[in-house]
LOLUMVEX-168035 format. One record per residue (C-alpha): residue number from 1; chain; z, y, x. Coordinates in Angstrom, 3 decimals. Layout:
<recs>
[rec NUM, "A", [Z, Y, X]]
...
</recs>
This chain:
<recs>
[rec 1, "A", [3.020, 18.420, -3.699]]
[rec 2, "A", [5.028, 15.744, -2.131]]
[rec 3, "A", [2.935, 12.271, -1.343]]
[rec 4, "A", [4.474, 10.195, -3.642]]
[rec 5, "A", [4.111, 12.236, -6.101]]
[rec 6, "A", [0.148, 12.368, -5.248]]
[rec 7, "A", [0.728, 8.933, -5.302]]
[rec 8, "A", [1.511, 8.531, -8.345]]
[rec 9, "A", [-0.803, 10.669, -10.071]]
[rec 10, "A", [-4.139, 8.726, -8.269]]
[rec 11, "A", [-2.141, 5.438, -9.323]]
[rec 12, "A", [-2.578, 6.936, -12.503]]
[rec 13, "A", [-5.898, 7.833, -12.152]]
[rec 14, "A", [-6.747, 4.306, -11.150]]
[rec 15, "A", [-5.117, 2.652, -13.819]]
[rec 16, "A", [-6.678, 4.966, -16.595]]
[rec 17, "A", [-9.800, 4.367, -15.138]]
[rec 18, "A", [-10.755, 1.230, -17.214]]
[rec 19, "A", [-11.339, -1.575, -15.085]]
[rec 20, "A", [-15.153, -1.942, -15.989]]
[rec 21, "A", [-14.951, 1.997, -14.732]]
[rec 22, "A", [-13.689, 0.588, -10.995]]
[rec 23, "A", [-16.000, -2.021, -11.049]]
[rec 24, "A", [-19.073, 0.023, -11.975]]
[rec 25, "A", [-18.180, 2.857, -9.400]]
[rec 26, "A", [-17.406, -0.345, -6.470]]
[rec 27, "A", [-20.866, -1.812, -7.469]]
[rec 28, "A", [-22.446, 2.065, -7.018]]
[rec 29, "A", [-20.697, 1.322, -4.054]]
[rec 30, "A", [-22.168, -1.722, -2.983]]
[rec 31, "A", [-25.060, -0.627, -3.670]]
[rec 32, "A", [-25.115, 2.442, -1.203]]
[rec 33, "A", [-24.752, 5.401, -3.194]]
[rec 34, "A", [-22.989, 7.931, -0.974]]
[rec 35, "A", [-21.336, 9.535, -3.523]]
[rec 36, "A", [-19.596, 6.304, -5.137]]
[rec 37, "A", [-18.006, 5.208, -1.160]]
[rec 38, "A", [-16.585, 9.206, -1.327]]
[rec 39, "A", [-15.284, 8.348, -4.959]]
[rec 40, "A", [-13.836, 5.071, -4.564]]
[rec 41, "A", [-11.988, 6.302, -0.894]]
[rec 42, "A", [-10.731, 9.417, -3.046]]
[rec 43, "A", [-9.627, 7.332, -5.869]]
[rec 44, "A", [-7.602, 4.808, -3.651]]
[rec 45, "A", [-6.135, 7.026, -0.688]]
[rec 46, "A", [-3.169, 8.533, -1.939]]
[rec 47, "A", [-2.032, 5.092, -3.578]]
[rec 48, "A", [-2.725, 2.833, -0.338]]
[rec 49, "A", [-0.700, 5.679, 1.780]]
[rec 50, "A", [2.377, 5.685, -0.504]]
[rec 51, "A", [1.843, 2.166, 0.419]]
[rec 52, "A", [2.142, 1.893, 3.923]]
[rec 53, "A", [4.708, 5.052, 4.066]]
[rec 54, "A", [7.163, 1.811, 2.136]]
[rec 55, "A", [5.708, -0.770, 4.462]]
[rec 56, "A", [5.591, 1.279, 7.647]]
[rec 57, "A", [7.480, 4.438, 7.380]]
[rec 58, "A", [5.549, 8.170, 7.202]]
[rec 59, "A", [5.128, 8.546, 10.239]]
[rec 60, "A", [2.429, 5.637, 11.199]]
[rec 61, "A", [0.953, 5.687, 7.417]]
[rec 62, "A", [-1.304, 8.312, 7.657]]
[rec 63, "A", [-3.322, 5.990, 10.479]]
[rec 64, "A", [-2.771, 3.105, 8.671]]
[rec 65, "A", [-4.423, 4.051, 5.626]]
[rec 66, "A", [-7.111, 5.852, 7.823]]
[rec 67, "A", [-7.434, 2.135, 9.633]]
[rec 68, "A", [-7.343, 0.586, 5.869]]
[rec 69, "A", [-9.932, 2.951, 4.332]]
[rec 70, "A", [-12.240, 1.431, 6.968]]
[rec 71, "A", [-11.377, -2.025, 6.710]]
[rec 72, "A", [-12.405, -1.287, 2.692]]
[rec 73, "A", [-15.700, 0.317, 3.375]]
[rec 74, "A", [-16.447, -2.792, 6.089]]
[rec 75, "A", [-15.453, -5.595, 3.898]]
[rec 76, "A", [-16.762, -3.897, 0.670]]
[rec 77, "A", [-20.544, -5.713, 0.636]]
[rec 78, "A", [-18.295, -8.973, 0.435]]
[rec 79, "A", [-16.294, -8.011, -2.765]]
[rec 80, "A", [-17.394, -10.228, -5.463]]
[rec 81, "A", [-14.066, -9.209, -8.357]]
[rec 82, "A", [-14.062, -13.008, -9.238]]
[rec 83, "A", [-10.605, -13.975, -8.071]]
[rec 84, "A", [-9.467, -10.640, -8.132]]
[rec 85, "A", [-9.302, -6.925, -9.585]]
[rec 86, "A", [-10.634, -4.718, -7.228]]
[rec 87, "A", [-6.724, -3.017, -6.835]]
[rec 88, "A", [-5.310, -5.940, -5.809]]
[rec 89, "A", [-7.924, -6.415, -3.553]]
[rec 90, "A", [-7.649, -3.286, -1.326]]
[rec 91, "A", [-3.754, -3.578, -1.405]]
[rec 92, "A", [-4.400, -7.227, -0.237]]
[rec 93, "A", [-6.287, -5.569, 2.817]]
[rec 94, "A", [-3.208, -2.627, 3.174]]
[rec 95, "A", [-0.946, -5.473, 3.199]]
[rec 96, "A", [-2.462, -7.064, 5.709]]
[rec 97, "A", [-2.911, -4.417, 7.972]]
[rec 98, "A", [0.492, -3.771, 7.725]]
[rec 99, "A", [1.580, -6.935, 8.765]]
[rec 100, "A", [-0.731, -7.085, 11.484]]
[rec 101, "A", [0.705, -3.584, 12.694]]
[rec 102, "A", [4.396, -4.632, 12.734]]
[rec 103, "A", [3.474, -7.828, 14.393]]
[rec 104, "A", [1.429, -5.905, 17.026]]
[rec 105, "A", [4.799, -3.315, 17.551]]
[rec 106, "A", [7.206, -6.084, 17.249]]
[rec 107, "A", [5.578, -7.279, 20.591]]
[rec 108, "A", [5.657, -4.082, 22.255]]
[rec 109, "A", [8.853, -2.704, 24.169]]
[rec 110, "A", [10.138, 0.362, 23.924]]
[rec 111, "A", [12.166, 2.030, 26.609]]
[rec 112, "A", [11.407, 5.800, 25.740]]
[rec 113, "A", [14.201, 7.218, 23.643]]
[rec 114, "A", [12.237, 9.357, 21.517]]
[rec 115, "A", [10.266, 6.823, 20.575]]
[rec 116, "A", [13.594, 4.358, 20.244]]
[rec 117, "A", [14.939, 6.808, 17.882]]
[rec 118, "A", [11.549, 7.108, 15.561]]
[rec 119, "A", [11.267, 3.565, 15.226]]
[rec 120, "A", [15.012, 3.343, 14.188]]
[rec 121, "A", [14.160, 6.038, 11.473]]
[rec 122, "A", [11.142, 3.582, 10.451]]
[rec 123, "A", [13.722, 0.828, 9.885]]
[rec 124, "A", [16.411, 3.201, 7.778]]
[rec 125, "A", [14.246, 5.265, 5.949]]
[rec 126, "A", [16.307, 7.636, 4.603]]
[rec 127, "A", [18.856, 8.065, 6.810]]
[rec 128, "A", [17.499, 11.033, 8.058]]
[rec 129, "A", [14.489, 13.025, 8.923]]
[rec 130, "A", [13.414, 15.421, 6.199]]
[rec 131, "A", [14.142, 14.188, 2.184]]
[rec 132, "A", [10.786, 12.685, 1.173]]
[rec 133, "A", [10.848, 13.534, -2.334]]
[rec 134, "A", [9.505, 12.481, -5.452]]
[rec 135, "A", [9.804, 10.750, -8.577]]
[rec 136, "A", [9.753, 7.374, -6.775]]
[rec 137, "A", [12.627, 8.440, -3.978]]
[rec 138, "A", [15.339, 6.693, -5.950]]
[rec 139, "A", [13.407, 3.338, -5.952]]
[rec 140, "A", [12.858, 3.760, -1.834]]
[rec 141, "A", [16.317, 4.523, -1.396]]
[rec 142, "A", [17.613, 1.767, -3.861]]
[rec 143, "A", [14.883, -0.729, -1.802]]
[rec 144, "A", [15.403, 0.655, 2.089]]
[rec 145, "A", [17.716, -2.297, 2.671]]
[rec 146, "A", [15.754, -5.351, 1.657]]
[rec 147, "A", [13.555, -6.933, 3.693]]
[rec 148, "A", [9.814, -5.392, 4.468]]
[rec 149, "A", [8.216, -8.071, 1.904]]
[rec 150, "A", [10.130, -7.272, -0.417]]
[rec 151, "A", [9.904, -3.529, -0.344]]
[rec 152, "A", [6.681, -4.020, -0.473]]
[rec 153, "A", [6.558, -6.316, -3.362]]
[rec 154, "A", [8.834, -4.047, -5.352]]
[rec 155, "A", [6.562, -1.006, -4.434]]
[rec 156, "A", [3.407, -3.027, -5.708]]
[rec 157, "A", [4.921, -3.994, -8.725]]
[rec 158, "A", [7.423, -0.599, -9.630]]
[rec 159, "A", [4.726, 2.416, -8.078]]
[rec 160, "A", [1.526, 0.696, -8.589]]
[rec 161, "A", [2.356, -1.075, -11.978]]
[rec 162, "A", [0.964, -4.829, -10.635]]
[rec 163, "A", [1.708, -7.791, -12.791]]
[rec 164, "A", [3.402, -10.647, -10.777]]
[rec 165, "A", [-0.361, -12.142, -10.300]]
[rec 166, "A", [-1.774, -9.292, -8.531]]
[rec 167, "A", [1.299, -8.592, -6.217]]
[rec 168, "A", [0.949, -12.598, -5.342]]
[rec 169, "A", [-2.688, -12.291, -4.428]]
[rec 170, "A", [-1.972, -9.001, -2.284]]
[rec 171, "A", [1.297, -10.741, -0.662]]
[rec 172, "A", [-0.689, -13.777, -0.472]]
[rec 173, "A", [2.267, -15.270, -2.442]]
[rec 174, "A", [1.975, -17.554, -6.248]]
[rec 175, "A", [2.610, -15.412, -9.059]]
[rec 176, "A", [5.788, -17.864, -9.989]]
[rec 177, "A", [6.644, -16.688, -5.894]]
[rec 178, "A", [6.465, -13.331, -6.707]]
[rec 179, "A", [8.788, -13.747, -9.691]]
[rec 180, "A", [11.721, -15.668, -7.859]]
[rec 181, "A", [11.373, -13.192, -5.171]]
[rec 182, "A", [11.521, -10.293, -7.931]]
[rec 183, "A", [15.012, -11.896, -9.158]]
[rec 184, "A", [16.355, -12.221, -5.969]]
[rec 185, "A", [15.314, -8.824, -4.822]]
[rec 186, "A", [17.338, -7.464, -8.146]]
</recs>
C-alpha cells in the first residue's frame, strides 16, 4: 500500500471519528493513559506524513513526522480545543516544522552532487525518482509547480478535507486569506 493511499484511509479514519471521539481519546491523553498517546500517534501518522512528503518531499518526511509526532506528545498537556479542533492543531505544528526545516536547509550549502541532485528532486517532485502513486498523485502533480504554501494549503484543504478556517489557523493565515489564496492557486 502506497502512503498516500494510507493517507487517505487514516484521514478517513480521523474524520469519521466524531470530533467529541478525538477529543475524548486527546483528553485520555492528557491525562496519561498510555494507551490513548499510542492511539492518538496511530490515528494521526499517516495523515501528518502525506503532509510533509507535499511540503518537504519523501525523502525528509519520514523524520519530519517522526520530529512532529514529538513536538505533539510535548505540547499536548497545553492543548485546550478552544480556538481550535484538535486536526488543525497538529497540522498547525507539521506546518510549522516544515517551515522551520526549509528555513534551516535554505541556509545550508550544498556542494555534494548527490545531495545537489536530491534536493532538486525535492523541488520537482515528479520529475523523476520512482512514481509515488495513489489516488491523490494527480492533485501533487497538478500542484508541484505552485509555490510550497500553497501546495500545502491545497493539500490541507483537497487530502485532509479542511474548511478554509482550519487551513488558516494551520497556515497561520485568515480564513478570507486562505480563500483568495485558494482562487489564485486555481
Amino acid at each position: 500500500m502506497g502512503a498516500a493511499t494510507a493517507t487517505t484511509r487514516v484521514a478517513d479514519a480521523c474524520l469519521m471519528r466524531s470530533s467529541t471521539g478525538i477529543d475524548s481519546l486527546v483528553a485520555r491523553a492528557q491525562g496519561g493513559e498510555p494507551g490513548a498517546t499510542a492511539e492518538l500517534c496511530s490515528d494521526f501518522r499517516e495523515a501528518i506524513l502525506g503532509f510533509m512528503i507535499s511540503a518537504l518531499g519523501r525523502e525528509d518526511a519520514e523524520e519530519a513526522t517522526q520530529h512532529v509526532m514529538l513536538k505533539l506528545l510535548e505540547a499536548l498537556p497545553q492543548y485546550h480545543g478552544r480556538d481550535s479542533p484538535f486536526e488543525a492543531w497538529i497540522f498547525a505544528i507539521a506546518h510549522n516544522h516544515a517551515v522551520d526545516y526549509r528555513r534551516r536547509r535554505a541556509r545550508v550549502t550544498v556542494t555534494d552532487p548527490i545531495e545537489l541532485a536530491r534536493m532538486s528532486d525535492d523541488e520537482h517532485p515528479g520529475s523523476g525518482g520512482g512514481s509515488f502513486r495513489s489516488e491523490h498523485s494527480a492533485l501533487r502533480e497538478l500542484i508541484a509547480p505552485l509555490s510550497p504554501l500553497h501546495r500545502r494549503m491545497l493539500t490541507l484543504l483537497y487530502e485532509h478535507d479542511m474548511s478554509p478556517e482550519q487551513t488558516g489557523r494551520v497556515l497561520g493565515r485568515s480564513a478570507a486569506s486562505v480563500r483568495q489564496e485558494h482562487k489564485r492557486a486555481r
